[in-house]
N, C-alpha and C positions, 0 to 999 in steps of 0.2 A: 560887803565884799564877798562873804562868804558865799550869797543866795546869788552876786552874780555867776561865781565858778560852778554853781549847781545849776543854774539855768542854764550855761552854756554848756554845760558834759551832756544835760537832757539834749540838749537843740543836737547835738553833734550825734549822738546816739540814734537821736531820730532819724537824720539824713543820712547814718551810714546802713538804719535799716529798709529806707526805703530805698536806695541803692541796689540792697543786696538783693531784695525782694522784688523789684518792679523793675531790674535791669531785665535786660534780655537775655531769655534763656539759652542755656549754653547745654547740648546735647551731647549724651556720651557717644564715640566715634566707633564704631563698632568694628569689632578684633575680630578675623576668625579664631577657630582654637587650632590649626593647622598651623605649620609651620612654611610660608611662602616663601620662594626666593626670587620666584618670576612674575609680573603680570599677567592674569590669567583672565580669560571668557569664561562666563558661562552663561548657558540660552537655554530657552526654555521650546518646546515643540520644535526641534529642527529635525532640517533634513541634510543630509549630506548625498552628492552625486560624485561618484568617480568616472573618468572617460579613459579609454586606453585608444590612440590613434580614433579618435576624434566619433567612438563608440563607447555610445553608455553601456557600462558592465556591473554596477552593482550602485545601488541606491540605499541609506541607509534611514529610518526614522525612528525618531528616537522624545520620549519625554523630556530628556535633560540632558545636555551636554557640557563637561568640562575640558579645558583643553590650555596647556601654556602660550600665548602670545611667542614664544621666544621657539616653539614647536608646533605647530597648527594642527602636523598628523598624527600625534600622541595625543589621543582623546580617548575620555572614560563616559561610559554613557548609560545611562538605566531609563528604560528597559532599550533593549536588543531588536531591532527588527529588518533586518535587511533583505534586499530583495536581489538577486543575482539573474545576469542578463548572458546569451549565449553570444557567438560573433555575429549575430545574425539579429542581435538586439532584442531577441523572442526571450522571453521566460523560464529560469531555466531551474533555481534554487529558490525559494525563502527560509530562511534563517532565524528562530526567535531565541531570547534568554532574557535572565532578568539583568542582568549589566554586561558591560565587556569594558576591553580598550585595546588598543592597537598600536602598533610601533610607529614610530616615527616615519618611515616609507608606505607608512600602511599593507603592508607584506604580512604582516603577521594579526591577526586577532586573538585570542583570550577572551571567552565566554565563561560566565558562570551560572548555575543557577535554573533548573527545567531549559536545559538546550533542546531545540527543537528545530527538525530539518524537515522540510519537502519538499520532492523534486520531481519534475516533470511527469518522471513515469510514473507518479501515482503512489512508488515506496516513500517511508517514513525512518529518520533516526533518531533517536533520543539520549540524551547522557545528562550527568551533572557535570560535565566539566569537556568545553571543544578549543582546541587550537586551529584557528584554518592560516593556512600558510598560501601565499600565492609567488608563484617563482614571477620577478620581474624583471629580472636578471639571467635569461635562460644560460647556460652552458653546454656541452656537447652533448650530456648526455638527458637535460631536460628541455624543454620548447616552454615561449613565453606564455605567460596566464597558465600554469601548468598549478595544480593544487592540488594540498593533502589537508586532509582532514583526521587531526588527531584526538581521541576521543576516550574519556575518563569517568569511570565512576556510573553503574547501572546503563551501562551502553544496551540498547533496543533496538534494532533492525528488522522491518518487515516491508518484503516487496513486493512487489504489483500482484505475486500468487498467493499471498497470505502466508507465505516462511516466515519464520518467526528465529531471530539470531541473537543470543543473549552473550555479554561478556563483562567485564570489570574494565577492558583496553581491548579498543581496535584503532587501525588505521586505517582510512583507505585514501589510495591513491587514484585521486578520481581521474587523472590524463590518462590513468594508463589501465584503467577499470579493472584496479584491484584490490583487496581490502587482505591484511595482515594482521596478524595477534604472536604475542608471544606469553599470552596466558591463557587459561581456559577457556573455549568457547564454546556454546551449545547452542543447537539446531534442531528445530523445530517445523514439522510439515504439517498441514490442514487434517491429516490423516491421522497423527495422535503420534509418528515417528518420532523418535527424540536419537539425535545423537552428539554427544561428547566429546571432546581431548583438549589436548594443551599443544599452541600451539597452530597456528591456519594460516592457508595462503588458498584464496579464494576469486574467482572472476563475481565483481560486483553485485550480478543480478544473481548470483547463487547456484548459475545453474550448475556450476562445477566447483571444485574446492576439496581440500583434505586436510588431515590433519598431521602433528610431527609424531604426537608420541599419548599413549596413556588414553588411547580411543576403546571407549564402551557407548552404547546404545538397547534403546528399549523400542520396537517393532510389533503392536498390538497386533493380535489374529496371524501372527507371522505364518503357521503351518497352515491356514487356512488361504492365504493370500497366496502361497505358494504352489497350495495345489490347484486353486484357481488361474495362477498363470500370473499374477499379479504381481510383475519384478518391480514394477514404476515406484522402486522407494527412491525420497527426497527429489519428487517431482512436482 
């Protein structure tokens, strides 16, 4: 009696480990470690097209994009590369960084990371940190696709004459071509001119500008240029 209850515990034991072993396997379902509350995309090499009245204005391409299903235009994307179109569909800006994301209306961006701008005429901007804003909603006092560019952290400016513009914060307001600071800015000419303050309100391409407050500068060969005739500083 007893060698039957030991053969059947064996036999039982057998079948419950070939069960366990030779069922089919069952795969751990994989978590993010984020905390989700929506359905969300994400794509690999895409590209994004925006059209405004039924013109392409800015094209975006990108490594990788995230974005909620429940928000399409609230996307995060690394790297940054977008390409900016005038009304006339001709070329007008490219834009890189290492990620960004943008609002929901796509009116607003947030770059971070080697931002890098250039624009038609040849100049270049550089920062660690850009906001570009696009009015699409004009009002009285701005016109539609009207844009600012806000700009953070080792801001670089050089334009088509090799000026050289250094600051921590500038702004420019590209509809109305003009670029602002309300912190120190310094200017720099081919010639070795440097001038300083805190403080700028400037027409884009540099040819004009001043500052508020707390202006010094350094002018190589200054009495020599002078009796030369040489007034052409910060030209």
């Amino acid at each position: 009696m007893k060698i039957r209850q030991i053969l059947s515990l064996i036999i039982v034991s057998i079948v419950v480990c070939v069960f366990h072993v030779c069922g089919p396997r069952k795969d751990t379902i994989p978590v993010d470690d984020g905390l989700i509350t929506a359905p969300q995309q994400r794509l690999n090499t895409a590209q994004l097209f925006f059209y405004e009245h039924g013109i392409l204005r800015w094209r975006l391409d990108t490594d990788y994009m995230e974005r909620p299903l429940s928000d399409t235009g609230n996307i995060f994307v690394v790297p940054v590369d977008i390409t900016v179109y005038d009304t006339l569909g001709n070329l007008s800006t490219r834009i890189v960084s290492d990620s960004g994301t943008s609002s929901s209306q796509m009116e607003i961006f947030d770059l971070w990371g080697n931002v890098h701008i250039e624009n038609e005429d040849g100049s270049i901007v550089k920062s660690d940190k850009l906001r570009w804003t696009r009015n699409l909603r004009p009002s009285a006092r701005t016109r539609p696709g009207a844009e600012t560019f806000d700009l953070w952290g080792n801001v670089y400016i050089e334009n088509e004459d090799g000026m050289i513009v250094r600051s921590e914060q500038l702004r420019w307001l590209r509809g109305q071509k003009r670029i602002t600071s309300e912190t120190f800015v310094q200017v720099e000419t081919t010639k070795g001119d440097i001038l300083r303050g805190k403080g700028l309100d400037a027409i884009d391409d540099f040819s004009r500008f001043s500052f508020k407050a707390e202006v010094s500068g350094r002018f190589p060969d200054f009495r020599q240029r002078m009796e030369e005739g040489d007034e052409d500083f910060f030209r």
